[in-house]
C-alpha positions as CSV (number, residue, x, y, z in Angstrom):
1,X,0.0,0.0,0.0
2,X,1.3,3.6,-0.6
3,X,2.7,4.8,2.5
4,X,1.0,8.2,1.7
5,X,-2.4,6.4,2.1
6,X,-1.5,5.5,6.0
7,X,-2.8,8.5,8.5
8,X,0.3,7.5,11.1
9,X,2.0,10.9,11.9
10,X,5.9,15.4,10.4
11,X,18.8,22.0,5.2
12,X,31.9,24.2,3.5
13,X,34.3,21.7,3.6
14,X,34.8,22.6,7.0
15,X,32.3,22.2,10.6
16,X,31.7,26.1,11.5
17,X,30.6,27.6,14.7
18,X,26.3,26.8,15.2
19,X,26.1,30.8,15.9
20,X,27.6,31.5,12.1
21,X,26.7,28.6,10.4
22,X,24.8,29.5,6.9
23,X,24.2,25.9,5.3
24,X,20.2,26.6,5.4
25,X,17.4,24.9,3.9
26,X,17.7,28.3,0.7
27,X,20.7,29.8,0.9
28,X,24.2,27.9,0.5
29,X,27.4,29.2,2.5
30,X,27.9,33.0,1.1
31,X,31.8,31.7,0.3
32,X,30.1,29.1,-2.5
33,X,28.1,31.1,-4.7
34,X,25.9,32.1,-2.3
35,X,21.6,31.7,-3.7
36,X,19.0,33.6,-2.2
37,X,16.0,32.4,-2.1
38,X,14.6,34.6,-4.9
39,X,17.0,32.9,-7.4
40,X,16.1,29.4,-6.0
41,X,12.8,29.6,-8.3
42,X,12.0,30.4,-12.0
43,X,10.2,33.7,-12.2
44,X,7.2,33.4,-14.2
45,X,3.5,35.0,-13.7
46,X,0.3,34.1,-14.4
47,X,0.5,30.7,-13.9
48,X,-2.6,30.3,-11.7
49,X,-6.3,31.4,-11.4
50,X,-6.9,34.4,-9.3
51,X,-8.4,31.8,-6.8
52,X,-5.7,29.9,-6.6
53,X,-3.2,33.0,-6.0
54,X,-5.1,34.3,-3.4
55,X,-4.6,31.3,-1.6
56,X,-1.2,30.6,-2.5
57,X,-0.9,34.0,-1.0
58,X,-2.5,33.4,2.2
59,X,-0.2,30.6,2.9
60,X,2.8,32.6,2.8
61,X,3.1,31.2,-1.0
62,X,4.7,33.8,-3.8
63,X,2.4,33.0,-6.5
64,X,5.6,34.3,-8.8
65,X,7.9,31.9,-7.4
66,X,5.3,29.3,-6.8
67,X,5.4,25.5,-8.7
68,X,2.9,23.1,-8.9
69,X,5.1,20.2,-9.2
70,X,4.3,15.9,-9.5
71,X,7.2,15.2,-6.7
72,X,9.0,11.7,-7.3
73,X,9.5,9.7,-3.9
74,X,11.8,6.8,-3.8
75,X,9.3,4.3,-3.2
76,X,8.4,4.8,-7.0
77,X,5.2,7.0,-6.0
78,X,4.2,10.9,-6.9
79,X,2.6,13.6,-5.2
80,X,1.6,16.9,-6.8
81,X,1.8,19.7,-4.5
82,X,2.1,23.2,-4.7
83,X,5.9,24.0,-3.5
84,X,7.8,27.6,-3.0
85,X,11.6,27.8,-1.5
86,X,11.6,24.7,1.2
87,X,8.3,24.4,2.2
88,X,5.5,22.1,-0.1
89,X,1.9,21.7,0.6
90,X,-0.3,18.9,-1.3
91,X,-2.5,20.6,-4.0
92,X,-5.9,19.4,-2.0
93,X,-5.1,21.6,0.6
94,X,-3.9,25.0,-1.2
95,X,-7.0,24.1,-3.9
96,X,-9.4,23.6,-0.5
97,X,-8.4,26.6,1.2
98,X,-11.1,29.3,2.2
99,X,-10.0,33.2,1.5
100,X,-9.9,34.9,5.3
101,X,-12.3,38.0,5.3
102,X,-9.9,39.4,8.3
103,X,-6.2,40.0,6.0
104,X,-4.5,40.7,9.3
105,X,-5.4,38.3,12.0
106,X,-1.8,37.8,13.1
107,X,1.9,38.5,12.3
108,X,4.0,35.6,13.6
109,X,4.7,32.0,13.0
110,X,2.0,29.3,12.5
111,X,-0.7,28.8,9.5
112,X,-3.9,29.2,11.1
113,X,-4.8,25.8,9.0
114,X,-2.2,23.9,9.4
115,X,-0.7,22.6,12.6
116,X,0.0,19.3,13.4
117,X,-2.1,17.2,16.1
118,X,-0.8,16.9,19.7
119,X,0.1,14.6,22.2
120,X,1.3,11.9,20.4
121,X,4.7,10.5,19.5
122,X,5.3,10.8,15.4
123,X,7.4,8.2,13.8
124,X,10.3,9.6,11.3
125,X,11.9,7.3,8.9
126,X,15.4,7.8,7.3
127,X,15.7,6.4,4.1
128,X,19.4,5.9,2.7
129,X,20.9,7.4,5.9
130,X,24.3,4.7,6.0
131,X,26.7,7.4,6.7
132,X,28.0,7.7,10.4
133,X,27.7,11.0,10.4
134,X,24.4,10.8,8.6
135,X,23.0,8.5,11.5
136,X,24.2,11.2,13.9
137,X,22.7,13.8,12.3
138,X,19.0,12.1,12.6
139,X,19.4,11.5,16.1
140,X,20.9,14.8,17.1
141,X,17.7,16.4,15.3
142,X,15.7,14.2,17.2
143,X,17.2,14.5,20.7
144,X,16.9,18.4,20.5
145,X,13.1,17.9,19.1
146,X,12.4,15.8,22.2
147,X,14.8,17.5,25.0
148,X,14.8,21.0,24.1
149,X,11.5,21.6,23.0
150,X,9.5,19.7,25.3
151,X,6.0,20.1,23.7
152,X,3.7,17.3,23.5
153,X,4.7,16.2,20.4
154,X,7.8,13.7,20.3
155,X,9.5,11.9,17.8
156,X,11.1,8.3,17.6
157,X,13.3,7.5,14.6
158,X,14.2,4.5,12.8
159,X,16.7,4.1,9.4
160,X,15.4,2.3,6.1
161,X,16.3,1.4,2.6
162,X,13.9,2.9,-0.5
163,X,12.5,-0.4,-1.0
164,X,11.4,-0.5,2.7
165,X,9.1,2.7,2.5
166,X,5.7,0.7,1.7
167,X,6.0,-1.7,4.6
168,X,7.6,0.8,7.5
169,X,4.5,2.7,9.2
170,X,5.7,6.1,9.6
171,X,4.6,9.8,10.1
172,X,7.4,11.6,8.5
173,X,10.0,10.1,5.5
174,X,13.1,11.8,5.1
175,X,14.6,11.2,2.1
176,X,17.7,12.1,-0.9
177,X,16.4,13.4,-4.2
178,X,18.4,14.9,-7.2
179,X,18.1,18.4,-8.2
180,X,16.6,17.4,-11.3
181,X,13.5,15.7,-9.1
182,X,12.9,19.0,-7.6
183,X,11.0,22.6,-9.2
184,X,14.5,23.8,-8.6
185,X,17.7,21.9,-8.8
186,X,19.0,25.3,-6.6
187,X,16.5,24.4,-3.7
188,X,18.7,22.4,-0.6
189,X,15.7,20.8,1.3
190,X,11.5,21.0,1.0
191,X,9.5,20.2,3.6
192,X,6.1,19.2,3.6
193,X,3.6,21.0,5.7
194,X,0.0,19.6,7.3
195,X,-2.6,19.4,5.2
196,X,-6.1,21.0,5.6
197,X,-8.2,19.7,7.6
198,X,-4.5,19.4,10.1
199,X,-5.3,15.5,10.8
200,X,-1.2,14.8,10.5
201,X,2.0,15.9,10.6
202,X,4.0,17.2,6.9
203,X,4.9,13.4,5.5
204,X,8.3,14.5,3.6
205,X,11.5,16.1,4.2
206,X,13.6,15.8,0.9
207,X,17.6,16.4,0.7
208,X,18.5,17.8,-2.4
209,X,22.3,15.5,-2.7
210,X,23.4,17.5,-5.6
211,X,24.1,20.4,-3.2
212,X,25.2,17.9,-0.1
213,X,27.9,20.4,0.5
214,X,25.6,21.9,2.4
215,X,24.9,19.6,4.7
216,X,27.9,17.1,4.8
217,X,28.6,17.0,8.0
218,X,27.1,16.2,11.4
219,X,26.4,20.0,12.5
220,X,25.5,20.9,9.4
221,X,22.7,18.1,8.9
222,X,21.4,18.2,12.2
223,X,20.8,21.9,12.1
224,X,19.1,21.9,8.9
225,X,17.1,18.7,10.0
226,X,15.7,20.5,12.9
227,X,14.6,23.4,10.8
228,X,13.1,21.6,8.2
229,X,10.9,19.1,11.0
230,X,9.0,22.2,12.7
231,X,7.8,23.1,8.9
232,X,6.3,19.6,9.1
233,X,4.8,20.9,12.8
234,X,3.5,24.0,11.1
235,X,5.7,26.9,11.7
236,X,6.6,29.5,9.6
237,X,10.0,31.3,8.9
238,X,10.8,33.8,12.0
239,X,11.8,36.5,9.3
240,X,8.6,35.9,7.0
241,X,8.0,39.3,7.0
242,X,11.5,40.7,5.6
243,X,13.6,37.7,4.6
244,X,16.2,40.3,6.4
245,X,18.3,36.5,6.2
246,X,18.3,36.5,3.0
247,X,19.6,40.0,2.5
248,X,16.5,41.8,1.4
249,X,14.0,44.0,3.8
250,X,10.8,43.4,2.6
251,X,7.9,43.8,4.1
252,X,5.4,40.8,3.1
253,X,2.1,41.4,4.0
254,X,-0.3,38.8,6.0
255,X,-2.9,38.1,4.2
256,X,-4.6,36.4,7.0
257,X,-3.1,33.2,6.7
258,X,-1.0,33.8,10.4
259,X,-2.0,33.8,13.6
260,X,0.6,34.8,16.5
261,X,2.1,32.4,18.7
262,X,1.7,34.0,22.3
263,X,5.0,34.7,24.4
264,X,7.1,34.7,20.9
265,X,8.4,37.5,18.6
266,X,5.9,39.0,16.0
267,X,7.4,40.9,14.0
268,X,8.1,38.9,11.0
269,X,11.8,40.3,11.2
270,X,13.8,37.7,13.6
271,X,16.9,36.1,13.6
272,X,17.6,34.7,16.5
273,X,15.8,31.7,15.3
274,X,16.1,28.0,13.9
275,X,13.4,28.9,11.4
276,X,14.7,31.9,9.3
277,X,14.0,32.0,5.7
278,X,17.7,31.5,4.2
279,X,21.0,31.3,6.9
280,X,20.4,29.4,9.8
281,X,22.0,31.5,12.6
282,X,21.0,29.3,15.2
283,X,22.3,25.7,15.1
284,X,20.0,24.7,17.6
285,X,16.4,25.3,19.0
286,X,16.4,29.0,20.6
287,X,13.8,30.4,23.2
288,X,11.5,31.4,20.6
289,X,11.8,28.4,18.9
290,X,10.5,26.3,22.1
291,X,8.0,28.3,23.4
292,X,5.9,28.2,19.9
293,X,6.2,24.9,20.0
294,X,5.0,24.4,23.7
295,X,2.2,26.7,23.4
296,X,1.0,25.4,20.0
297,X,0.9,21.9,21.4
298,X,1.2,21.9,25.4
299,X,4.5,21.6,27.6
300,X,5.3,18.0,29.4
């Protein structure tokens, strides 16, 4: 049986400091050709209805710099979802979407929509993760998830081959692609978010290998591992606002698709965070970071 059928609940040579480390889930280290997020996606317009870019829009979705995509998975299967920079959302849930009457209910870090259930422990599967370093990776990503956060939410983790996937029941796959499987071979890592109604977790995190200079060691993986899971959870980048991480100052409005995570920043401008939009300047889970996540699902 496709394993996207099971309802089981979900990115330098050298290792750099966590506080300066840039190998992000849209932006590779600024000393290799650095890619901003607005190159990591053909520009093209009018590709949707109006419909369908309002509410592309109200997910935090550039309509611009948005693809509708048929994503290859290793276990042979597709999925057509609607993908801009890291984060993808399946095509049921963009195309179900209601337009918000109120375009300013909030200004910080979760889709109103689209938060995973609580209180449960979500299974992740690594597939092709043989690498020592890889291995450490996962389990660094999931010991912070579990120790640092704290929520209600846990993980527990497991390591599979591609021809596994169908039998192993699991919440979240995590998973190597080519460039050439992805709406941009630029893009380092997409993450799947919760669909609409939020009855599970995002199901994918892919690894783009063809830039695996970016995450080729164990700090480097685990940081952008950790970033990439709380997409599947639901949140947002901490600088959705201004992509200031990116090197731009923009100022994005909400069209109702955010609501505020009480007791955390919401300005749409931070960087002390796990989640910013291009350089990860946080190589673990900061303040902010933990206290969405324990009041979006509960504290234990």
């Amino acid at each position: 049986m496709n394993f996207f059928k099971k309802q089981m609940r979900f990115i330098a040579p050298a290792v750099v400091s966590f506080s300066f480390f840039f190998a992000s889930c849209e932006k590779e280290n600024e000393n290799e050709n650095a890619v901003t997020e607005a190159d990591a996606q053909p520009q093209t317009q009018s590709k949707f209805s109006n419909d369908i870019n309002a509410k592309l829009t109200q997910h935090l979705f550039d309509p611009e710099e948005t693809e509708l995509v048929t994503l290859k998975l290793p276990d042979g299967t597709t999925q057509k979802s609607y993908v801009y920079n890291d984060k993808s959302v399946d095509q049921s849930t963009i195309e179900n979407t209601k337009i918000a009457t109120d375009k300013d209910i909030g200004k910080a870090w979760h889709l109103f929509t689209r938060v995973a259930p609580g209180n449960k422990t979500y299974n992740v599967a690594f597939v092709d993760f043989n690498q020592q370093f890889q291995r450490q990776a996962a389990g660094d990503m999931v010991w912070s998830f579990n120790n640092r956060l704290r929520a209600s939410v846990k993980l527990r983790h497991q390591f599979i081959r591609p021809n596994q996937m169908n039998s192993t029941r699991a919440d979240i796959f995590v998973f190597f692609v080519r460039g050439s499987d992805l709406p941009s071979s630029k893009a380092i890592a997409i993450a799947e978010f919760p669909p609409h109604p939020a009855t599970r977790s995002g199901r994918t995190i892919m690894l783009n290998v063809d830039k695996g200079n970016n995450f080729n060691t164990r700090n480097k993986l685990a940081t952008l591992l950790k970033h990439e899971v709380l997409h599947n959870f639901g949140i947002e980048h901490s600088d959705w606002r201004t992509k200031r991480s990116c090197g731009q100052m923009r100022n994005t409005p909400n069209q109702g698709g955010l609501v505020h995570i009480p007791g955390t920043d919401n300005s749409g401008n931070l960087l002390n965070s796990i989640m910013t939009t291009c350089g990860v300047f946080a190589g673990d889970y900061t303040n902010d970071d933990i206290w969405g996540m324990r009041n979006l699902f509960g504290f234990r």
